[in-house]
N, C-alpha and C positions, 0 to 999 in steps of 0.2 A: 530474623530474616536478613539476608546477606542484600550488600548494595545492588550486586548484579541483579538479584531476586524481587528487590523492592523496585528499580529500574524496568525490569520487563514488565513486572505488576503493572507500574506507570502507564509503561509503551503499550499495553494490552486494554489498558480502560480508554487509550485513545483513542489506537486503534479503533475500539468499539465505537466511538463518540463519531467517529470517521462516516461509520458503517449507517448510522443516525442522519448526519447532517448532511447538504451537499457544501457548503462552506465553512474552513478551519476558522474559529476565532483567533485572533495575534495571540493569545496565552496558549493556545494549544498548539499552533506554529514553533513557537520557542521552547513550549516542555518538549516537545519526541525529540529536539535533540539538543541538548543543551549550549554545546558548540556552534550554535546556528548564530546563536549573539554575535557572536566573534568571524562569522564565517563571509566568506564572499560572494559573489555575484553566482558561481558556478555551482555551489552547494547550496544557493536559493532555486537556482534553476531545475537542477536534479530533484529538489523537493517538490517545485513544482512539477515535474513532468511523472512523479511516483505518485503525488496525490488524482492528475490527472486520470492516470491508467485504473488508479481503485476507482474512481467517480465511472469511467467507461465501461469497468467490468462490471458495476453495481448496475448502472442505467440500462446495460445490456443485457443485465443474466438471464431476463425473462422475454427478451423480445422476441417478435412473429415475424418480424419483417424479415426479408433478406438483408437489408441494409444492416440492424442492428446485430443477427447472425454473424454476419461479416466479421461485425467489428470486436465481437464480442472473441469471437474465436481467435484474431488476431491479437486483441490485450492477455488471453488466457493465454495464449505461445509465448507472448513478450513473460509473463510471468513465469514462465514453466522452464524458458530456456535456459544453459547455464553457460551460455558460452559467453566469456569475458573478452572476450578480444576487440569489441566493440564498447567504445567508451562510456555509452549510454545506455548500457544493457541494467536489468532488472538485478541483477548480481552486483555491478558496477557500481550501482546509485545506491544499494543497500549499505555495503561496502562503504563508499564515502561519507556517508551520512550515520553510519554509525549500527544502522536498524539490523537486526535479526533479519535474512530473507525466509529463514523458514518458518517462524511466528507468524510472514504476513500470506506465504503458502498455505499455511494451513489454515487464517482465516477467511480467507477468500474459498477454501474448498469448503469449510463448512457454510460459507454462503450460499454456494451451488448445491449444497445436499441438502440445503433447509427448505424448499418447498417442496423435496421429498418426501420430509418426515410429514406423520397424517397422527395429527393430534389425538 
């Protein structure tokens, strides 16, 4: 298996761990991206504002409220858009940080189809 290969493997079972828990342990902080050791204040930030948006679009995928509809719809835009021209976009933070944006697209869609599926 190639590094890139064994790398996504990685970023995929964390990913997963993500989709688990509502809070990163510091070892799973520092594996998605290995650079993060070395990194500064603005790629902690971007990390947190990526891990944020998974936490909002999990909290929300199933809500009744208006309020949580809202919010939900508004993290799945932030996710879907691809315009870069905005320093903090979902493209942007992917981007700096190293992450696949389309590995975390397509987990987050198969979140939303998963209480489709009927066992």
């Amino acid at each position: 298996m190639s590094t890139k290969e064994e790398t996504l493997k990685e970023f995929k079972k964390h990913l997963n761990k993500l989709n688990e828990i509502d809070a990163i342990h510091p070892t799973q902080y520092y594996l998605a991206n290995r650079s993060m050791r070395l990194a500064g204040g603005e790629k902690k930030l971007m990390l947190a504002i990526l891990k944020d948006a998974i936490k909002c679009y999990r909290r929300n995928l199933t809500g009744k409220s208006v309020h949580s509809k809202k919010i939900f719809s508004e993290t799945e835009e932030w996710f879907i858009d691809d315009d870069t021209t905005y320093l903090y976009s979902f493209r942007n933070i992917c981007a700096w940080l190293g992450v696949d944006f389309k590995l975390i697209r397509e987990k987050l869609t198969e979140m939303k189809e998963e209480p489709l599926q009927v066992s």
